[in-house]
Structures are given as structure tokens and as C-alpha cells.
C-alpha positions in Angstrom: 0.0 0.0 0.0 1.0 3.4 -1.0 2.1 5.9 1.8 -1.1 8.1 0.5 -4.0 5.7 0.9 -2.0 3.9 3.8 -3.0 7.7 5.6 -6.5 7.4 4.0 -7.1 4.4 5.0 -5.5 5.4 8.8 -8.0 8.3 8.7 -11.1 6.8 7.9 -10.2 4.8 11.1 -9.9 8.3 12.9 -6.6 7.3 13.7 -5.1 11.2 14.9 -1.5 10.9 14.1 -2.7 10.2 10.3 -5.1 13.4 10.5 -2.6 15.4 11.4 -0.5 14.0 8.7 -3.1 15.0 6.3 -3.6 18.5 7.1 0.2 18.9 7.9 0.4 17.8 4.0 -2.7 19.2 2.4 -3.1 22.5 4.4 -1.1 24.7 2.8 -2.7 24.2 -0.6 -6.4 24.1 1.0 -5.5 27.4 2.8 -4.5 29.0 -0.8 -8.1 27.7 -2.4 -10.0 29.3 0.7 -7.7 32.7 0.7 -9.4 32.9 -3.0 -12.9 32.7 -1.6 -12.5 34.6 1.4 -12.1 38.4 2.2 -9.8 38.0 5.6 -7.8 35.5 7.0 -10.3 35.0 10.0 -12.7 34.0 7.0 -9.6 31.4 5.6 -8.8 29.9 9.0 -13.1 29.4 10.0 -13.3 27.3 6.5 -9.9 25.6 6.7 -11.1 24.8 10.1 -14.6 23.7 8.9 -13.8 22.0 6.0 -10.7 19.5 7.5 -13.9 18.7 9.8 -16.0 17.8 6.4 -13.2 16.0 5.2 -12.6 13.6 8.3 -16.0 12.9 8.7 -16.8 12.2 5.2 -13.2 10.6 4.2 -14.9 7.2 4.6 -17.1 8.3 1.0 -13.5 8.8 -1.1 -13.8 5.8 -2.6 -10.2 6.1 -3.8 -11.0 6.4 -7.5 -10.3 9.8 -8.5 -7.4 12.7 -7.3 -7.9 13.0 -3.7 -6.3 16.3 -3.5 -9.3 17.4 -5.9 -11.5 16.1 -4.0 -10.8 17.9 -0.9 -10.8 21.2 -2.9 -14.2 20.4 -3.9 -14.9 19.9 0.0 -13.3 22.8 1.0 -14.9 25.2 -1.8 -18.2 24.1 -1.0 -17.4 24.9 2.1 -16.5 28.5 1.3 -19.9 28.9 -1.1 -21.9 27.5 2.1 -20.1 30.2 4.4 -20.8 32.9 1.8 -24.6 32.0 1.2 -25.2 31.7 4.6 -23.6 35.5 5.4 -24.2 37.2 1.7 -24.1 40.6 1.7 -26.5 42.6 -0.9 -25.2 42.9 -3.8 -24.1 46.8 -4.8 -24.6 46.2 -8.0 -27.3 44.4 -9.4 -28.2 42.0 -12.5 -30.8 44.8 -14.1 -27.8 47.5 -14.2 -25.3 45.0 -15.6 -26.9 46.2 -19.0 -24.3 48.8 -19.5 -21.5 46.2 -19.7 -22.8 44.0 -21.6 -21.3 46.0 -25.3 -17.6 46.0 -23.2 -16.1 42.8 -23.7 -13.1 42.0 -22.1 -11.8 38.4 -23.6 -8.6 38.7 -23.4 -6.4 38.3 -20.1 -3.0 38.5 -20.9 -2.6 41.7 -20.0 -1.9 39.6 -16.4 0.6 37.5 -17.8 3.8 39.8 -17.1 2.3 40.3 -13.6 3.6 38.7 -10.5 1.4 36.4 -9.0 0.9 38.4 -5.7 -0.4 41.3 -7.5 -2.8 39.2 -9.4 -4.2 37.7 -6.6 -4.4 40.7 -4.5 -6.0 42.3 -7.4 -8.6 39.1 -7.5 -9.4 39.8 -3.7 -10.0 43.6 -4.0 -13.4 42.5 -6.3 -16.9 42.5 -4.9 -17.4 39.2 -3.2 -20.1 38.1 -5.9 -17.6 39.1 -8.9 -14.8 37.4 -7.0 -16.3 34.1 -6.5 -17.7 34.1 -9.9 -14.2 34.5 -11.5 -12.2 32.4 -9.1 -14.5 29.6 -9.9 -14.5 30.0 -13.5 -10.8 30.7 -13.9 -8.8 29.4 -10.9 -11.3 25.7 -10.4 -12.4 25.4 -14.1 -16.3 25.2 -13.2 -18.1 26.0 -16.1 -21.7 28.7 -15.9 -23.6 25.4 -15.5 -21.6 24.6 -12.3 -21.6 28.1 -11.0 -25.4 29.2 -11.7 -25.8 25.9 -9.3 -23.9 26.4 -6.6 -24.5 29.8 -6.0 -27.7 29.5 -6.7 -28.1 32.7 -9.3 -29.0 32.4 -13.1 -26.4 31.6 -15.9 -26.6 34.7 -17.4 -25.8 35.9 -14.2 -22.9 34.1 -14.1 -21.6 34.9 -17.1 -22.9 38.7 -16.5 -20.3 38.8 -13.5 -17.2 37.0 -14.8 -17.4 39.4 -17.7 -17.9 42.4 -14.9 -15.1 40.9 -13.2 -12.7 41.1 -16.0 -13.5 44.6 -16.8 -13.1 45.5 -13.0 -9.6 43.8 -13.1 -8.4 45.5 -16.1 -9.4 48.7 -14.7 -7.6 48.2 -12.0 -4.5 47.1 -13.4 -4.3 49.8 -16.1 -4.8 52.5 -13.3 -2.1 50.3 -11.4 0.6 50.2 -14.1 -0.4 53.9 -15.4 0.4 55.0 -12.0 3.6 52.4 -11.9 5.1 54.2 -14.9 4.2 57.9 -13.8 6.6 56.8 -11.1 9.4 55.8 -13.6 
């Protein structure tokens, strides 16, 4: 038996020394899926914490087909949609006022690609918390409208209406950021 599923298997026995294996070994990357959904790091630690809970008590249904990194990202991201249904805030801007973005379209990304990752991401978390899950979700976890409009519970065209949003937001930003980079210069 692999090291791997000898500490799945361990687990699903709630055996604590192979717990705290697994989250020694999985936690950092869970923490960087959470610090894309959440706004603070009281918000990342509450659904690391919540969803390591989800995945020991549900480690018995990995059936062991499959990535079982993947699988806990699933875990915790639903996590971190639960946590923002539960405590969603009004959106500022809503789907009937989207209308005015719907002639700007903003395809093309590589604008980001010279950019360090840091300033990407911290560009990612400045967004609206509807226009940043949206993205990170599309982007960063591959779910396609489908999958989003179902999770979070909103229209397709809603989806779509916010990733688009989202895009425009981020170039904006990062145009102002760079125009004032090379003022500096």
C-alpha cells in the first residue's frame, strides 16, 4: 500500500497521528483555495477549520477512485460557497444594471501575464465578493456557468454577466495600477 492511501485508509479509522498528517500535508494548498474565496484570514482559518472537519467525517465516501487532492478542494470550496450564502451581503450592483456592460467585452487576459502572481491575486481579492467568487470559480477551479449558476444558486446569465464584470473590473484596475507604476518611472 502506498504511503497516500495507507494515511486514508488510517483516517477513515480516525486514527489522529494520520489526521494530522493529512492536514500537515494538504493545508497549505487548502489554505490557498480558501484565501481565493474569502475576504480576511479569520474567513480562511473558519473554513480551513470547517472544512478539514467535512473531510474527516466524510473521508470514509473517497472511494479512492479519483485525485484526492481534488477532491478535498471540492470539499473545501463548497465549504466556502456555504459560508458565503449563509452570510451574503447585498449585492451593490445588481443584474438589471449589468446592461451597461454588456457592449464591453473584455476576452482577453494577458494583460496579467507579465504580472507577479501576488499582484494578481491581491487584485482578485479587491473584487466585490459576488464578482470574485464568480471568477475564481471560472478561472482558478475550471467550473463552467452550469456549475456556478448551481452552486450559487443565481442564473447563468448571471454568471456569465459577473465573470465578464469581473474582467473589466480587473483590467481597470490594473491599467490604473501600471499607469500609475510608470508615472513613477
Amino acid at each position: 500500500m502506498n504511503p497516500e492511501r495507507e494515511m486514508i485508509s488510517n483516517c477513515k479509522k480516525f486514527d489522529p497521528r494520520a489526521q494530522k498528517r493529512l492536514y500537515d500535508r494538504y493545508s497549505p494548498v487548502l489554505r490557498g483555495v480558501c484565501s481565493r474565496y474569502c475576504r480576511d484570514t479569520e474567513e480562511v482559518k473558519d473554513i480551513l477549520q470547517e472544512g478539514f472537519l467535512k473531510i474527516f467525517t466524510k473521508i470514509d465516501q473517497y472511494s479512492g477512485e479519483g485525485n484526492f487532492e481534488g477532491w478535498m478542494k471540492t470539499i473545501v470550496i463548497n465549504t466556502a460557497l456555504e459560508f458565503y450564502r449563509k452570510n451574503a451581503r447585498q449585492p451593490i450592483v445588481h443584474v438589471e444594471d449589468m446592461a451597461i456592460f454588456e457592449d464591453t467585452l473584455v476576452e482577453d487576459l494577458s494583460f496579467m501575464e507579465s504580472m507577479e502572481v501576488d499582484v494578481i491575486m491581491t487584485g482578485i481579492q479587491s473584487l466585490q465578493e459576488e464578482y470574485r467568487l464568480v471568477f475564481n470559480m471560472f478561472f482558478l477551479d475550471d467550473y463552467s456557468h452550469k456549475e456556478i449558476a448551481r452552486l450559487l444558486r443565481i442564473d447563468e446569465a448571471t454568471s456569465r454577466k459577473r465573470l465578464q464584470r469581473a474582467k473589466i473590473m480587473l483590467k481597470e484596475k490594473f491599467n490604473v495600477s501600471m499607469g500609475t507604476l510608470n508615472k513613477a518611472v
